[in-house]
C-alpha positions, 0 to 999 in steps of 0.5 A: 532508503529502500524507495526514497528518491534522492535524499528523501526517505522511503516511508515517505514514497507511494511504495514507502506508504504502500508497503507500511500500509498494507505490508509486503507484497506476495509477488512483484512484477517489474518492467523497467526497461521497455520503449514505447512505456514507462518503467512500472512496477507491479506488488501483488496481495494475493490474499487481499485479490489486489494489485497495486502498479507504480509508475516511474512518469520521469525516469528518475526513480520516483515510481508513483501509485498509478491506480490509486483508486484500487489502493484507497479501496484495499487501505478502507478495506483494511481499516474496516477489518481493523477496526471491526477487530477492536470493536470485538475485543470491547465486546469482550472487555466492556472497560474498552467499550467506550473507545469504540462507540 
């Protein structure tokens, strides 16, 4: 598991998630060892303009979505553009049409 903590899985991680939700970051930035702050963790998407950080709040691996507004916001965004993308091709086969009504 590439970002599960302990035994548990990595899609089941806030980074799991991310990276299945919203692919692979274009640029990561990490922060592991500083005194007066908790290790983080920055994944940039440069074509989406957004930055996604993770905080590891106990020191045990678990790095967890710290701004999770702007995630929830780049997760609609990406729906909306999914779905206007489907409602285009039952445009164009009107079989699909009702699928997307």
């Amino acid at each position: 598991a590439r970002w599960g903590v302990g035994a548990g899985a990595g899609f089941g991680s806030d980074r799991g998630e991310v990276y299945l939700v919203l692919g692979p970051p274009d640029d990561v930035v990490e922060r592991t060892r500083r005194r007066a702050t908790r290790p983080w963790v920055e994944w940039i998407y440069f074509d989406r303009d957004v930055r996604i950080v993770f905080v590891d709040e106990v020191g045990f691996g678990n790095y967890r979505v710290a701004n999770l507004h702007t995630y929830q916001r780049a997760r609609a965004a990406l729906e909306r553009r999914k779905r206007a993308r489907l409602v285009a091709r039952a445009e164009r086969c009107p079989a699909l049409a009702p699928a997307y009504e």
